[in-house]
C-alpha positions as CSV (number, residue, x, y, z in Angstrom):
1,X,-11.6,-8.5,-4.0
2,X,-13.5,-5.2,-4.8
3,X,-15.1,-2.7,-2.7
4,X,-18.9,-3.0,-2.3
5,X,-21.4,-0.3,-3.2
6,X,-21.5,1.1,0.0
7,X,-17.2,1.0,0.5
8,X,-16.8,2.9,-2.6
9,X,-19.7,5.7,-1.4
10,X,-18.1,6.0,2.1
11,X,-14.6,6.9,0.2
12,X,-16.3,9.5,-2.5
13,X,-18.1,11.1,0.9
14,X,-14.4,11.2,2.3
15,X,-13.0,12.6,-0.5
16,X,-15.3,15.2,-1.0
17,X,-13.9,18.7,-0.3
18,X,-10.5,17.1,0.4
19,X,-8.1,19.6,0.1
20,X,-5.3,19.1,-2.2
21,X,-5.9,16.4,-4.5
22,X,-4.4,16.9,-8.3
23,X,-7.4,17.6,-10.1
24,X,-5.7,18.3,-13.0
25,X,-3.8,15.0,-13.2
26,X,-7.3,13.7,-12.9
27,X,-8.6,16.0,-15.7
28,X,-6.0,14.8,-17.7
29,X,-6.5,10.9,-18.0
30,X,-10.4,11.5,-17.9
31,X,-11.0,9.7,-14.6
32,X,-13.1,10.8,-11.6
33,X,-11.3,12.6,-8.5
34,X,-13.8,11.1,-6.3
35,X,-12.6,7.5,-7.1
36,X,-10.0,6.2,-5.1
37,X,-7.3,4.3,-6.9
38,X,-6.5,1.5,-4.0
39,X,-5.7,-1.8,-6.1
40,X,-6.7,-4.6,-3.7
41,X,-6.2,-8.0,-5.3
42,X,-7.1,-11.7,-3.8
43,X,-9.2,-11.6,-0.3
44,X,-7.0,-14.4,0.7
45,X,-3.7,-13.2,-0.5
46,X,-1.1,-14.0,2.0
47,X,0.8,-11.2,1.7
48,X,0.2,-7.5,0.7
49,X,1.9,-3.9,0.0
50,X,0.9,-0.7,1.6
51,X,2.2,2.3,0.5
52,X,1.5,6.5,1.1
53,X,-0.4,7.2,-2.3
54,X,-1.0,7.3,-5.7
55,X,0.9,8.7,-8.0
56,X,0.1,10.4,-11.5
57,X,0.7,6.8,-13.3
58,X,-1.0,5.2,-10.9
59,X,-3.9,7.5,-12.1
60,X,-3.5,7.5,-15.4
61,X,-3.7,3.3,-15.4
62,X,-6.5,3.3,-12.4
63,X,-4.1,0.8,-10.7
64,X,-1.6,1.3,-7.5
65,X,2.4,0.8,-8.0
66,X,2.2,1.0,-11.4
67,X,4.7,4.0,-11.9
68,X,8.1,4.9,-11.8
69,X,8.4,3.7,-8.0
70,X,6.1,0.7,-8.5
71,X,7.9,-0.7,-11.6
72,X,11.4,-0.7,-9.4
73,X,8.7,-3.1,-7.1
74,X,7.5,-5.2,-9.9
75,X,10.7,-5.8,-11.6
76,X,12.0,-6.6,-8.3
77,X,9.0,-9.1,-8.0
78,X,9.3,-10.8,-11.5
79,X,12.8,-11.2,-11.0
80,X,11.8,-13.5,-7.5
81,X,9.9,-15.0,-9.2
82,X,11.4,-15.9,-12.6
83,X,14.8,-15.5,-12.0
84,X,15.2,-12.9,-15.5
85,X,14.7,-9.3,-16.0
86,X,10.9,-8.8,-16.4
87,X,10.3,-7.8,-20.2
88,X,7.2,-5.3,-20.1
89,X,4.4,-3.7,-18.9
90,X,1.6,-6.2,-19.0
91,X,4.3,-8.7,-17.5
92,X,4.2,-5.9,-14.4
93,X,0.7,-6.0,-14.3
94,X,0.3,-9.7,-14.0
95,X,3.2,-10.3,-11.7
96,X,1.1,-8.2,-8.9
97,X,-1.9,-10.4,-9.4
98,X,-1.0,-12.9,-6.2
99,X,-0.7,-9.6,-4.0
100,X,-2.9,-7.0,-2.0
101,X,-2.4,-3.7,-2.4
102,X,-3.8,-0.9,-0.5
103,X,-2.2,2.8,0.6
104,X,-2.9,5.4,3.8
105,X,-4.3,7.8,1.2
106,X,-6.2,6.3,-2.0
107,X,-6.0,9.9,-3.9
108,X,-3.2,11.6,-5.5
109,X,-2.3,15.1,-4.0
110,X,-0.6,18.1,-5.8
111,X,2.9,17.7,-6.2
112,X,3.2,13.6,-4.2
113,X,3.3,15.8,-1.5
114,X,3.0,13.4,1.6
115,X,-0.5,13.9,2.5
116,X,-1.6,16.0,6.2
117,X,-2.0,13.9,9.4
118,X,-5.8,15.2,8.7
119,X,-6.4,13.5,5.5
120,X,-4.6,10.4,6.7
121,X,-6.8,10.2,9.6
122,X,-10.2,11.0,7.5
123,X,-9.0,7.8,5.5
124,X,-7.7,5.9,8.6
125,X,-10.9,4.1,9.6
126,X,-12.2,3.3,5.9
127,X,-8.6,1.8,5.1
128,X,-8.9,-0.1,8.7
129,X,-12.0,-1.7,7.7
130,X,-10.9,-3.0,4.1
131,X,-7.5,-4.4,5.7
132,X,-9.4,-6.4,8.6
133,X,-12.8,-7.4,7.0
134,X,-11.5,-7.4,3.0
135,X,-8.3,-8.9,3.2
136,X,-7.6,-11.9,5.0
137,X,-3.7,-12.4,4.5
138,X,-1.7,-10.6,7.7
139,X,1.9,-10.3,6.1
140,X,2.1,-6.7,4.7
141,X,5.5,-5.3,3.6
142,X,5.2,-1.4,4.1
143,X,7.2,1.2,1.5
144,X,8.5,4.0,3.3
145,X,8.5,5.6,6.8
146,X,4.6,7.4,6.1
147,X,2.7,3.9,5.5
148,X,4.7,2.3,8.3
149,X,3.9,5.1,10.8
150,X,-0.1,5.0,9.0
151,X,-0.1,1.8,11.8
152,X,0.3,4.5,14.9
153,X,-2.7,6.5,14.2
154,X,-5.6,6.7,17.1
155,X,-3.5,4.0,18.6
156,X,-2.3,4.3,22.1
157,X,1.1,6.6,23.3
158,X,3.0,3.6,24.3
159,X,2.2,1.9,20.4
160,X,3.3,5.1,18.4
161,X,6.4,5.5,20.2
162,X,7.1,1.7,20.0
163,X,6.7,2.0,16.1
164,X,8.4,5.1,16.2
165,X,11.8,3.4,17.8
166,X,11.3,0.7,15.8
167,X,12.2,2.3,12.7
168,X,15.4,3.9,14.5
169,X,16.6,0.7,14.4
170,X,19.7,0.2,12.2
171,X,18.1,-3.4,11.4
172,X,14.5,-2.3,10.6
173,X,14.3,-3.5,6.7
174,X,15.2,-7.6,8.0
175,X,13.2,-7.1,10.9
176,X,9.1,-7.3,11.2
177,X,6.8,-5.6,13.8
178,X,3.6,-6.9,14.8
179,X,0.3,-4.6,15.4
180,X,-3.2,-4.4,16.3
181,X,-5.5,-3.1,13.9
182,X,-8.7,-2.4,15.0
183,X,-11.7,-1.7,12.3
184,X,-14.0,1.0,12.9
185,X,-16.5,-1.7,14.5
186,X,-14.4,-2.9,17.3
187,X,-12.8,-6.3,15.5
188,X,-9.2,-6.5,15.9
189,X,-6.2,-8.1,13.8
190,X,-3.0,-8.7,14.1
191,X,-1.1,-7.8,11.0
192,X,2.6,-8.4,11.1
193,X,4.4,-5.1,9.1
194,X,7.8,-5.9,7.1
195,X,8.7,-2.3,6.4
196,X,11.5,-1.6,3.2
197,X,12.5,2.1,1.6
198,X,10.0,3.6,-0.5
199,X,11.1,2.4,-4.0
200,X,11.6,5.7,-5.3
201,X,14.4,6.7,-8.0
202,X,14.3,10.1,-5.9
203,X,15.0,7.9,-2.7
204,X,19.1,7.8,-3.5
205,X,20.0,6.0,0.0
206,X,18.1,3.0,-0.6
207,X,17.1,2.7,-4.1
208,X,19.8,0.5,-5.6
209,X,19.4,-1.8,-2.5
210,X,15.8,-2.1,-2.8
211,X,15.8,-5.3,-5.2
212,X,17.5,-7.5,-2.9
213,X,15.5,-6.2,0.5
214,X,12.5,-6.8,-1.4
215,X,14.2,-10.4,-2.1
216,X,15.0,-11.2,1.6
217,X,12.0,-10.3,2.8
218,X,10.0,-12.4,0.1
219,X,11.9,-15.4,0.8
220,X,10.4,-15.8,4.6
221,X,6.8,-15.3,3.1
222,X,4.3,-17.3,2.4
223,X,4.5,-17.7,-1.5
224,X,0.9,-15.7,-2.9
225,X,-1.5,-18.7,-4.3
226,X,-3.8,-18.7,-7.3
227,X,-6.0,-15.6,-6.7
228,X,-9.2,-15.7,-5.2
229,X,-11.4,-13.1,-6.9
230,X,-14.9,-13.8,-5.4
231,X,-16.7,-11.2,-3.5
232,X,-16.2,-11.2,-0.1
């Protein structure tokens, strides 16, 4: 899928006057600041990847999970799917085809500094809206603590603090949590959140055990089907 004409101008609105976004890594790679690098993939695509935010690959290649973090994910991903070690770049691009991807914040900010709880929530409802009307898988395996907790904003006390003890939980990269996600005009889904580590190099707890996570996790998923690339 791809965001419509009026999607895209609803994010550049957003985005303009944002505070913090890495206009020079922008300047750099001769892209726009104003786009927002989100990835998407096939409408029907039973299962998708959220993550926090771009990064300054991710930017220079106009794609999500596509640097240092996201090749840990993609090698991890070829190698569940092929059994061998995956042997390039392009091979990491077309591994990804079968998912969604999507992040809280579609914009790189100065330094991958996590982005305020006031950018996240100027994003919250556009990002709302592609996950329940664009994307109509409901398995999403979440990197990190920050795109996990994305699922708590505007939602009620009782929600945030369920999420919240949820990821206390010694077992909370086997287990999966269920949510309500509501888009901005009232329709509601339920989308059922695997969370992992973020797969960071900089993340040292977690990042060697990140591969076979990723591998146990995939393994109770549906398996992602030819993609579906018409409009939707």
């Amino acid at each position: 899928m791809t965001l419509d004409d009026d999607q895209r101008a609803a994010f550049r609105e957003a985005a303009t006057g944002l505070n913090g976004v890495d206009e020079a890594v922008y300047e750099a790679f001769g892209r726009d600041p104003l786009q927002p690098v989100i990835g998407l993939g096939p409408a029907d695509a039973p299962v998708g990847f959220f993550g926090r935010d771009p990064g300054r690959e991710e930017i220079r290649h106009g794609m999500p999970f596509i640097g240092g973090g996201g090749q840990m994910l993609r090698r991890a991903l070829y190698a569940h799917h092929h059994g061998t070690e995956m042997p390039g770049f392009d091979a990491s691009v077309e591994v990804g085809r079968g998912y969604f991807w999507a992040n809280t914040v579609p914009y790189k900010p100065v330094g991958n500094k996590a982005w305020s709880m006031a950018a996240k929530r100027r994003f919250h409802p556009l990002m709302r809206s592609v996950l329940v009307h664009g994307w109509r898988g409901r398995e999403l395996i979440t990197l990190g603590r920050e795109a996990f907790l994305w699922f708590g904003i505007d939602r009620p006390r009782g929600e945030r603090r369920s999420l919240e003890a949820f990821w206390q939980r010694p077992d909370r990269f086997e287990a999966s949590f269920t949510v309500t996600l509501t888009a901005p005009d009232g329709t509601d889904a339920l989308v059922r959140l695997h969370p992992l580590p973020h797969p960071s190099p900089l993340n040292a707890t977690w990042y060697r055990h990140f591969p076979g996570l990723l591998h146990a996790r995939l393994a109770t998923l549906p398996a992602p089907r030819t993609p579906d690339t018409r409009p939707v």
